[in-house]
C-alpha positions, -999 to +999 in steps of 0.1 A: +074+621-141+108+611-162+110+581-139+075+569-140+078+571-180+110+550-178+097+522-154+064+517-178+089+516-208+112+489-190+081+470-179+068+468-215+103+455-225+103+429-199+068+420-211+082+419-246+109+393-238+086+372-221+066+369-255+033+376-240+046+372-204+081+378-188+111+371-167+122+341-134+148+315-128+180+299-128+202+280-144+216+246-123+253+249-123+261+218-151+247+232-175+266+268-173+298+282-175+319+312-176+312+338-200+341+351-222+347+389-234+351+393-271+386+416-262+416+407-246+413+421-211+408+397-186+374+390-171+361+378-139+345+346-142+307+355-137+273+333-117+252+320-144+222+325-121+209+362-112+175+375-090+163+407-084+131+428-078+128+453-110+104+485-106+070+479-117+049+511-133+015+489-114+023+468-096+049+457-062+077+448-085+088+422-108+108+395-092+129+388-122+155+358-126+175+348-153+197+316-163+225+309-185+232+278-200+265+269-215+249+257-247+242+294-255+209+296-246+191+317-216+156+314-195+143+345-177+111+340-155+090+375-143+068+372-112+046+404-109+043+411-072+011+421-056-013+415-086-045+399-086-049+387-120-040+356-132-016+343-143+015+366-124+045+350-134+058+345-175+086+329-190+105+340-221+139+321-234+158+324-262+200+330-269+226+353-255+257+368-266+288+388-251+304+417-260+333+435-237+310+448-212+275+438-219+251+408-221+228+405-250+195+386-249+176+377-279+142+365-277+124+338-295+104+367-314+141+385-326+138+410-299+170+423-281+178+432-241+208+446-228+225+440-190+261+459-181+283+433-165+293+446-131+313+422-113+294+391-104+265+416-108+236+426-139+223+456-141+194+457-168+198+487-196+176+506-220+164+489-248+192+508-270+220+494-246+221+527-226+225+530-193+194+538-172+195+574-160+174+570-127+181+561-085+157+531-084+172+500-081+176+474-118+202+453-106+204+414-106+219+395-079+240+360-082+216+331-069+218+297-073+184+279-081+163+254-101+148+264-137+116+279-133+085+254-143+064+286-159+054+273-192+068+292-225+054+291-261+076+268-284+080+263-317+100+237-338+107+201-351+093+172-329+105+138-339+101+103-332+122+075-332+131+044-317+113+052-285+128+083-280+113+121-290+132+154-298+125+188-303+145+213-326+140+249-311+133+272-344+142+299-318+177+285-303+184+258-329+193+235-303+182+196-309+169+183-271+153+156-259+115+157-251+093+139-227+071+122-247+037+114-245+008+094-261-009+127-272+019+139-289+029+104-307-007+101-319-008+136-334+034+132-344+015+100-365-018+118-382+003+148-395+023+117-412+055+122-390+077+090-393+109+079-390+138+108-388+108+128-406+102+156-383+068+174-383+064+214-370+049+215-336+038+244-312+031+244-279+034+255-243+066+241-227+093+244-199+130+231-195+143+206-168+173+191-155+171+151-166+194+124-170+203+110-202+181+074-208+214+055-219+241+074-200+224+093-171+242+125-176+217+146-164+213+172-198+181+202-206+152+185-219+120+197-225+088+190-213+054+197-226+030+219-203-002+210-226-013+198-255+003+204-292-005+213-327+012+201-356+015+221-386+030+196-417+049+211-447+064+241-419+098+249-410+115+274-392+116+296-418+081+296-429+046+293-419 
């Protein structure tokens, strides 16, 4: 009974992070790099790419991945095994942090998640940073694999100049570049966007691996999964 309680509390957190959905994915191997201990002891260099199946309170299992990207930020995509409904797989994202021993998430909503480092291994932890008492299985495995494509609410700056768009994420504070499109230049234009003038924007979104238009580096940009709505006189802070 103690570990049924436990495995619907952990999948309400994962459902949590997901900000109305949860966990998959990867990070491709540019974009990550070793994370660094806050104390002096020596660390292991550590994947930047982890899989696993977490217990599920109803349902198969949550095929959970998660990728870190050296500009600080993570992406963690859930696909709920052996459900009907629609949709089965969410996306959450947001910025992550080290300490000695453990990995911090934060979500774009200011929610927290905990993993103990263990080797090239993650294994997920309460929501209070403690480990789980129980014998099922929350461990991430290293993978290497491509960002997931399951679309993720955004919100931040959207601005357009000189044929080129960017997004400032009000969650990670990271300027990227966006791939554009007419429905988003038209309503950039009617909430009186111009120039380096950037206007609020929300919508649906996912990250991908592109190169750079002038130097073809291939860098994160993101790219809209729908249509989005401006909101003048917003800003991260406000609404």
């Amino acid at each position: 009974m103690e570990n049924k309680k436990k495995i619907i509390k952990l999948s309400l957190v994962i459902a949590l992070l997901a900000g109305g959905g949860a966990l998959i994915g990867c990070n491709n191997r540019s974009d990550a790099q070793p994370l660094k201990a806050v104390q002096e002891t020596e660390m292991k260099a550590m994947q930047q790419s982890w899989r696993g199946v977490i217990p599920c309170a109803d349902c198969e299992g949550i095929e959970t991945s998660l990728f870190l990207g050296k500009d600080g930020t993570w992406v963690m995509n859930a696909h709920y095994q052996g459900v009907a409904k629609t949709p089965s797989s969410f996306a959450s994202y947001g910025r992550w942090a080290r300490t000695a021993d453990k990995l911090v998430l934060t979500n774009a909503k200011g929610e927290k998640s905990y993993f103990r480092v263990a080797g090239d291994r993650l294994e997920m932890l309460n929501d209070d940073g403690t480990r789980i008492q129980s014998s099922l299985n929350y461990t991430l495995l290293p993978v290497t694999a491509d960002l997931p494509l399951t679309p993720m609410p955004m919100r931040g700056k959207y601005r357009y100049m000189a044929d080129a768009a960017t997004f400032t994420d009000c969650a990670t504070g990271r300027v990227l570049p966006l791939n554009n499109n007419v429905e988003l230049e038209r309503g950039y234009a009617q909430a009186g966007g111009q120039g380096n003038e950037g206007v609020m924007v929300e919508f649906d979104a996912h990250y991908t691996i592109a190169p750079n238009m002038d130097t073809g580096v291939p860098q994160k940009t993101v790219v809209p999964d729908g249509k989005g709505t401006f909101k003048p006189g917003q800003s991260c802070t406000n609404k």
